[in-house]
C-alpha positions as CSV (number, residue, x, y, z in Angstrom):
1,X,5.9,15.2,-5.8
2,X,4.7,18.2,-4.4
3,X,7.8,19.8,-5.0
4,X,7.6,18.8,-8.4
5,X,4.2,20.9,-8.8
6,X,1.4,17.9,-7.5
7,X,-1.5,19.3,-5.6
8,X,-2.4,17.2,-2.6
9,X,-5.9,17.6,-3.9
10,X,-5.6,15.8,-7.1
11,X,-3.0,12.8,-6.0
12,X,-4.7,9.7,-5.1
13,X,-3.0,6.1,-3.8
14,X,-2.8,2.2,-3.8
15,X,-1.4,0.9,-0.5
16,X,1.0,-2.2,-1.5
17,X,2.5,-4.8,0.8
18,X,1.5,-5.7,4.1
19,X,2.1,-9.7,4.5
20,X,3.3,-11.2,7.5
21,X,5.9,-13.3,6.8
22,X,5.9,-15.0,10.3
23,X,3.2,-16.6,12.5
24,X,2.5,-14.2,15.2
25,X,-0.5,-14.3,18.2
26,X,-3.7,-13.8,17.2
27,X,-3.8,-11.5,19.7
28,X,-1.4,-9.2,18.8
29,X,-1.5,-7.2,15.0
30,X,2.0,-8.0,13.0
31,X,4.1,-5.7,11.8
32,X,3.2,-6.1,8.4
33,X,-1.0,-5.1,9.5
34,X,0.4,-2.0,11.6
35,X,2.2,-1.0,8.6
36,X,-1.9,-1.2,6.8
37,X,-2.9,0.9,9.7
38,X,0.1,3.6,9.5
39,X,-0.5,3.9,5.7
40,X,-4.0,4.2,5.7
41,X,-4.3,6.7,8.8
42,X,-1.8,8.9,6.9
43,X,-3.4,9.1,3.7
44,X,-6.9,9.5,5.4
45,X,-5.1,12.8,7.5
46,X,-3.9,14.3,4.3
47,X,-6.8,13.6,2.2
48,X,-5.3,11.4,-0.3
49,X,-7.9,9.3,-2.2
50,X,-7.2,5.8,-1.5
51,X,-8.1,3.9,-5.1
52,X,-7.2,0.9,-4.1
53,X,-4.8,-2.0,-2.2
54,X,-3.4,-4.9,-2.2
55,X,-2.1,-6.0,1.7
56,X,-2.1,-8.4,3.7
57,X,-2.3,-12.3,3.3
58,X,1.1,-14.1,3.4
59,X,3.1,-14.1,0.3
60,X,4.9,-11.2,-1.6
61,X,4.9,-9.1,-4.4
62,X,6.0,-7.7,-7.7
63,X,4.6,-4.3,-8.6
64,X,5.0,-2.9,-12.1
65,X,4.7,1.2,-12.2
66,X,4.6,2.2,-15.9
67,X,4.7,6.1,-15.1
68,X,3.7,7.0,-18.8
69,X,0.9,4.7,-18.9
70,X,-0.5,6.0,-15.2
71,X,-0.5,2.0,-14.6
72,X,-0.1,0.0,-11.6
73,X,0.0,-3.9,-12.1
74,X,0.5,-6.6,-8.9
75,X,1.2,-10.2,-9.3
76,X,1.5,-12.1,-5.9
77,X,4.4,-14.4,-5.5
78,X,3.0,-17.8,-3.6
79,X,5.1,-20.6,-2.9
C-alpha cells in the first residue's frame, strides 16, 4: 500500500480472525489470542487506527472486501 502512494497517517484497520479451534489451558493464551496481541501491538507501533474487530470466540469466518465500496462485511460460520 504504501508503495502504491498510502500514507501511514490516513490508513486505518479491522483485525479479523483469532478463534481457537482447539481447547487449550486456561492458563496459557492460544495461538489464535497471541495472534490478537501481535496484530494489535503492531498497529498500535505504527499508528494505524484500529476501527474495528472481529477475534476470538470459537468458530470461523467469511469476510467480504468490496474495495470500490470501502466495505468490510463478516458472517461467522458456527456449527
Amino acid at each position: 500500500m504504501l508503495a502504491q502512494g498510502a500514507e501511514l497517517a490516513e490508513m486505518k484497520a479491522t483485525i479479523l480472525g483469532g478463534s481457537e479451534e482447539y481447547e487449550i489451558d486456561s492458563n496459557q493464551k492460544g495461538v489464535g489470542e497471541k495472534n490478537i496481541l501481535v496484530a494489535t501491538s503492531v498497529l498500535n507501533e505504527s499508528k494505524i487506527v484500529i476501527e474495528g474487530s472481529h477475534t476470538g470466540d470459537r468458530f470461523g469466518r467469511i469476510v467480504v472486501v468490496d474495495n470500490s465500496l470501502h466495505t468490510l462485511s463478516v458472517e461467522a460460520i458456527k456449527s
